[in-house]
C-alpha positions as CSV (number, residue, x, y, z in Angstrom):
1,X,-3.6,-12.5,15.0
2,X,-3.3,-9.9,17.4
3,X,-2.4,-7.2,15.1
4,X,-5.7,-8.8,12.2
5,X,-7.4,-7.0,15.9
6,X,-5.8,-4.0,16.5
7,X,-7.0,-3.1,12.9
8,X,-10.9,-4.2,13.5
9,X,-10.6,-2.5,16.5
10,X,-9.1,0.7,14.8
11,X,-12.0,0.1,12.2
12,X,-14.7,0.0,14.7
13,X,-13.8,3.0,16.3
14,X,-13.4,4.8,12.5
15,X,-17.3,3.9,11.9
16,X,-18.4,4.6,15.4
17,X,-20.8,7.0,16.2
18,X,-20.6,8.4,19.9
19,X,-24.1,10.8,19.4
20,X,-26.0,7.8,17.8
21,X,-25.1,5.4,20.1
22,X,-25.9,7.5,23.1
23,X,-29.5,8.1,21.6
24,X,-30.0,4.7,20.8
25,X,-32.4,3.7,23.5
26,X,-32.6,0.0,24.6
27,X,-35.7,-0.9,23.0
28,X,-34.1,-0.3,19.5
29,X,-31.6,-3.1,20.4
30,X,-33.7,-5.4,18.9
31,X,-34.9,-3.7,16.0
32,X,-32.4,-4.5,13.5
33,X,-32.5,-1.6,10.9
34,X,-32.6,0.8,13.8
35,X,-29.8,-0.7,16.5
36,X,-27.6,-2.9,14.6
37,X,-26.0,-0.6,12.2
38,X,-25.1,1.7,15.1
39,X,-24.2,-1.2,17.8
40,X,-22.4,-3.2,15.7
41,X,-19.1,-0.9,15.4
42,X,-19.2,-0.5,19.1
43,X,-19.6,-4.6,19.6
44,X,-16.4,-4.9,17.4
45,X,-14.9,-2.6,19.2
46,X,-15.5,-4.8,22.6
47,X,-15.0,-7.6,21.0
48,X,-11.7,-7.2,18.9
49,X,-10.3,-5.0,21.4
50,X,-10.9,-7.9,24.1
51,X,-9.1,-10.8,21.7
52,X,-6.6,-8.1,20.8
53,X,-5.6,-8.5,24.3
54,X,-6.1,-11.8,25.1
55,X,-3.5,-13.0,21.7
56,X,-1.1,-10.3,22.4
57,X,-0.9,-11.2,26.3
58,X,0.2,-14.5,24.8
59,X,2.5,-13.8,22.4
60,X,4.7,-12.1,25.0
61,X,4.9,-14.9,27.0
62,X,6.3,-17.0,24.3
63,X,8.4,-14.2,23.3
64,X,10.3,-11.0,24.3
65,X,8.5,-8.1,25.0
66,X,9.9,-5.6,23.2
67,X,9.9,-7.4,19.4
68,X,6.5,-8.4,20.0
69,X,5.7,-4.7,20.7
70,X,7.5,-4.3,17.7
71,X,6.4,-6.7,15.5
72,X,2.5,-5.8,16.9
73,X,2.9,-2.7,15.9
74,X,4.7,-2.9,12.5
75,X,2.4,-5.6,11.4
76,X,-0.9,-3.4,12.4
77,X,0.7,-0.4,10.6
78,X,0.8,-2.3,7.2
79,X,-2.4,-4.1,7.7
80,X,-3.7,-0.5,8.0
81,X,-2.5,0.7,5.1
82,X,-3.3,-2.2,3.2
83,X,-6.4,-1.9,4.4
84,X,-6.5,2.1,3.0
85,X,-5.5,1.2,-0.4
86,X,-7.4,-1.5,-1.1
87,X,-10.7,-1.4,0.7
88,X,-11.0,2.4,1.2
89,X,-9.5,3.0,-2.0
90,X,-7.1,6.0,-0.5
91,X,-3.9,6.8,-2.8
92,X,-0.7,5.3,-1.6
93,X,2.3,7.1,-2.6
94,X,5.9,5.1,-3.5
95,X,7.7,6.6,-0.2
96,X,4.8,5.3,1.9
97,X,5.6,1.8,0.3
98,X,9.3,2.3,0.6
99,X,9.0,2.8,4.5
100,X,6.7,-0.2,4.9
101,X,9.3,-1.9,3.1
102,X,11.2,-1.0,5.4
103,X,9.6,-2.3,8.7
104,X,9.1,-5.5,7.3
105,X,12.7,-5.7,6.6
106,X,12.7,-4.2,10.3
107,X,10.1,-7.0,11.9
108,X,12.7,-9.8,9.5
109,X,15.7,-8.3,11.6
110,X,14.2,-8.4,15.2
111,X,13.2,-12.3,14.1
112,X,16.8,-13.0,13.0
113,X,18.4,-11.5,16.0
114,X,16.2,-12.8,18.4
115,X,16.9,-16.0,17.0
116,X,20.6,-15.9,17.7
117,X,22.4,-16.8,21.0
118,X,23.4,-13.9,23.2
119,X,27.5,-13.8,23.3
């Protein structure tokens, strides 16, 4: 769940728009078709950033660090791209799907090892 964040939050900040939202003024927080389409990206980003946090801060305490690092990252990556190919509609080559391949095999190991008992 925390990585289905990380890629709103990467999202938000993709439609973002520093310069508009600086010259938004307050009173055109209310007025939907002139503050929401420019608010709303930066309210994701708050908000998905925020839960981002909170689910990965639990995740690593259930556990270890470093494969839930990994397995964050990994799974954001390929909810990226997915994301690219599908919804953005952006060409996806065979080697970019052969290296996802292979850090899904790569988030499979760290669950198998993890999984065994340390000699």
């Amino acid at each position: 769940m925390a990585s289905i964040c990380e890629v709103f939050w990467t999202y938000s900040l993709k439609f973002m728009v520093f310069k508009d939202l600086k010259l938004l003024r307050f009173t055109n927080f209310f007025k939907v078709h002139e503050g929401l389409p420019i608010l709303a990206p930066f309210l994701g980003y708050l908000a998905f950033g925020f839960l981002n946090i909170v689910l990965f801060s639990q995740a690593i305490k259930t556990i270890p660090t470093a494969t839930a690092f990994g397995v964050w990252t990994a799974a954001t990556l390929i909810f990226l791209k997915l994301a690219d190919t599908f919804y953005f509609h952006q060409k996806t080559s065979f080697l970019e799907v052969l290296f996802l391949i292979l850090i899904f095999v790569g988030i499979i190991g760290l669950k198998l090892v993890n999984d065994q008992p340390l000699a």
